[in-house]
C-alpha positions as CSV (number, residue, x, y, z in Angstrom):
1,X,109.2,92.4,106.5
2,X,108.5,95.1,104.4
3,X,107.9,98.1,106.5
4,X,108.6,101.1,104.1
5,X,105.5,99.5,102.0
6,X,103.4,99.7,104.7
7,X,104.9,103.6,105.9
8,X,103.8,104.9,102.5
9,X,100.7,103.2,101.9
10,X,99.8,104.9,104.9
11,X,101.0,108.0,103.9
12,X,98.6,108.1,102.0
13,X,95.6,107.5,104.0
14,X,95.0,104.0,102.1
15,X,94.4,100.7,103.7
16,X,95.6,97.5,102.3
17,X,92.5,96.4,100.5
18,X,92.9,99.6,98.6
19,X,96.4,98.7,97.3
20,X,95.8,95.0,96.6
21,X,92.7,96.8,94.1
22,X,95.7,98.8,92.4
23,X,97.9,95.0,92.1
24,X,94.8,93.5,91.1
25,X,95.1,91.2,93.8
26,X,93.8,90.1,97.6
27,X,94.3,91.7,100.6
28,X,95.1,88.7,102.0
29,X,98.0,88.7,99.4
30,X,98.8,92.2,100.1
31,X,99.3,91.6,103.8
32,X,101.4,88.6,103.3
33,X,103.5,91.3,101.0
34,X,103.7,93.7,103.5
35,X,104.9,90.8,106.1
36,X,107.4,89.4,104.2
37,X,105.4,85.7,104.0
38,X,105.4,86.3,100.4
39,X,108.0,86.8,97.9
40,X,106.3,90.5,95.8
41,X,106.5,89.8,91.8
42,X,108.8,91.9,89.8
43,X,105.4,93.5,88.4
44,X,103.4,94.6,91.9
45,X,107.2,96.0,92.8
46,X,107.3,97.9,89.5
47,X,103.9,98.9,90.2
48,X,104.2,100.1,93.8
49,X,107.4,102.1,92.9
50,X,105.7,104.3,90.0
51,X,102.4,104.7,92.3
52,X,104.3,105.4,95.5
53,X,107.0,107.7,92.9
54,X,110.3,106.4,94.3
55,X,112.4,103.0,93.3
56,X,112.4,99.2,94.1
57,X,115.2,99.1,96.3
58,X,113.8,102.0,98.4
59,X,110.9,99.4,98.8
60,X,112.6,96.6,99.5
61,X,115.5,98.8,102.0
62,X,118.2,98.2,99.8
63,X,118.8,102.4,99.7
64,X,117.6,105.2,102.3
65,X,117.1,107.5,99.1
66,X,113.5,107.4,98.4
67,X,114.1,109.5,95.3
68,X,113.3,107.0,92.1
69,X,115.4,106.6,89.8
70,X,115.5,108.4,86.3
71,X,113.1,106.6,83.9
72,X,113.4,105.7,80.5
């Protein structure tokens, strides 16, 4: 389970059909993101981390530093 992807999608006031519209995808799919069911590709991560302006492994709990990353 993903919970920090759920925490700052609603942060932001958004539901999950709003998000899967940003990934170009279901909300079906989203929800199975959010769960855990499904493995997120490298792209919807690398998309969620720019929109939600911190870093993959903040999304996926690897650090409690929601700061992202410099960018190049």
């Amino acid at each position: 389970m993903y919970p920090r992807l759920r925490d700052l999608r609603e942060d932001k006031d958004l539901n999950q059909e709003e998000i899967a519209g940003l990934l170009n995808i279901s909300q079906t799919t989203y929800s199975r993101y959010e769960s855990g069911i499904l493995d997120i590709p490298s792209f919807s991560l690398i998309t969620l981390a720019k929109f939600h302006n911190t870093s993959i492994d903040y999304l996926l709990g690897l650090t409690d530093d929601p700061k992202p990353y410099k960018r190049k």
